[in-house]
C-alpha positions in Angstrom: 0.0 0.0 0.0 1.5 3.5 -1.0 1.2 6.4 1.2 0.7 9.4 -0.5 0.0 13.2 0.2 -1.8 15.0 -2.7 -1.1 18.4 -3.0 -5.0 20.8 -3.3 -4.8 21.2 -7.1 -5.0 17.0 -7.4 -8.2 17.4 -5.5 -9.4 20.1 -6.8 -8.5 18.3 -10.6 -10.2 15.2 -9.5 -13.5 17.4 -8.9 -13.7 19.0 -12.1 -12.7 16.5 -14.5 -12.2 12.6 -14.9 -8.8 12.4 -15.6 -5.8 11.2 -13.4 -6.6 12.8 -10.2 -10.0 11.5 -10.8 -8.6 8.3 -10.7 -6.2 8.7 -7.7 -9.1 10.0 -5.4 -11.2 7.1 -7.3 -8.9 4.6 -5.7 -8.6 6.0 -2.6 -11.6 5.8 -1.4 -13.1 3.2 -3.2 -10.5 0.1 -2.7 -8.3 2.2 0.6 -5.3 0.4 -1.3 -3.4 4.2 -1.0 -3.1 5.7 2.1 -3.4 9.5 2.2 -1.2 11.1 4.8 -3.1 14.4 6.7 -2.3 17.5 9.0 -4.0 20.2 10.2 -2.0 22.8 8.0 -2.9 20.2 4.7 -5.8 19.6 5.4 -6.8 23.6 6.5 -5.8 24.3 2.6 -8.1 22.0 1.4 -11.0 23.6 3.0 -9.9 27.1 2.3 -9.7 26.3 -1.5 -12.9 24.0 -2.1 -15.0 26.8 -1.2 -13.7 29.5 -3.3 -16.7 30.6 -5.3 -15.0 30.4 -8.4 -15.6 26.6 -8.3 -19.3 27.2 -8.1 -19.7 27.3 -11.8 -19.1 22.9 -11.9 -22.3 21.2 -11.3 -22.5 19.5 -7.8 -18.9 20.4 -7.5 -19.9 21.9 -3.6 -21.9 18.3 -2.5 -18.9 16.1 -4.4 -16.4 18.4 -2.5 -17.9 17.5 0.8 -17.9 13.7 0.1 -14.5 14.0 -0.9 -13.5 15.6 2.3 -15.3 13.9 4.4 -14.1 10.2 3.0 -10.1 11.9 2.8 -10.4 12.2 6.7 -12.3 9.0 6.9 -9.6 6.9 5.5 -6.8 8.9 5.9 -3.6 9.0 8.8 -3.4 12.2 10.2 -0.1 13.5 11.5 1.6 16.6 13.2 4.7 17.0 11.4 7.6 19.0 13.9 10.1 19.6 11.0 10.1 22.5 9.2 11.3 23.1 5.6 11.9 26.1 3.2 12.4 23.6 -0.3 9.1 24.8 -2.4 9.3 28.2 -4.3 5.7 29.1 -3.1 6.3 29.0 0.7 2.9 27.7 1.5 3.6 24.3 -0.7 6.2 23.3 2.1 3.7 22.1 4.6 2.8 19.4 1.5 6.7 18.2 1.8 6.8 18.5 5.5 4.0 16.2 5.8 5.4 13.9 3.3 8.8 13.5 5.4 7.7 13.4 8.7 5.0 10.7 7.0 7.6 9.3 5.0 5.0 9.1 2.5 6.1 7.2 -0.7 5.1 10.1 -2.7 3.6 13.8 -2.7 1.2 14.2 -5.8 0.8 17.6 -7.0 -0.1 18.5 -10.7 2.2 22.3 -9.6 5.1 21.4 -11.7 5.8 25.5 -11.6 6.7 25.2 -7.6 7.8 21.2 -7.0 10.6 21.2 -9.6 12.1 18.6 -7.7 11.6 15.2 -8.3 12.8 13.8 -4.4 13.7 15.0 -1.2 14.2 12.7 1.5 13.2 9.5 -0.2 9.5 11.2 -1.4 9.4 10.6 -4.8 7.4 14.3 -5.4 5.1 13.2 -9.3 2.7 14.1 -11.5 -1.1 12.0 -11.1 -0.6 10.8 -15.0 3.1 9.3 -13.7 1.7 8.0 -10.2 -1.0 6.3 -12.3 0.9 4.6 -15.3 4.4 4.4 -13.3 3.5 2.9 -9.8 -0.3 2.0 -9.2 -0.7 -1.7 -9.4 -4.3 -2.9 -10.4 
């Protein structure tokens, strides 16, 4: 079983479209075969960004948002990760890799190639959905 922290813009993908992070989220919750690795600061950002109103324009995109939350915390770890690091361009990505490391999460999913140009730190393999589905999820 991989453990994994997504970074908001997988969920946020998954919820608007049926592509990769549709698939991710898909197999999280459906088989718990991935474990998703939470914190307060991860999943704080989640909230904040499901409800800007800018996502109000994608049918049901407020009621799937709320399953998806809901089952995320459901089936997910939670942690407090004590470490802090100043890797990630955008200083707010860092609590992603923080949680990843103190996890020691197999990977961090993001699709934010512009911040997460690295592709490991501490043994986190940090990857696109479309290379965590066709490179490491096992059917």
């Amino acid at each position: 079983m991989h453990k994994i922290v997504l970074d908001t813009n997988v969920i946020i993908s998954a919820l608007i479209s049926h592509g990769y992070p549709y698939r991710i989220l898909h197999n999280l919750v459906a088989t718990e075969r991935i474990k998703i690795c939470l914190s307060e600061p991860v999943l704080n950002e989640y909230a904040e960004v499901l409800i800007r109103t800018k996502f109000s324009q994608y049918k049901d995109f407020k009621q799937n948002a709320l399953f998806i939350m809901t089952n995320i915390k459901r089936v997910g770890k939670f942690y407090k990760p004590n470490i802090h690091l100043d890797i990630i361009t955008d200083k707010a990505d860092n609590k992603f890799l923080e949680l990843s490391v103190f996890s020691k999460a197999d990977f961090l999913i993001t699709g934010n190639t512009n911040h997460f140009t690295i592709s490991d730190y501490e043994g986190v393999k940090i990857i696109s959905p479309k290379d965590y589905i066709e490179n490491f999820w096992k059917v």
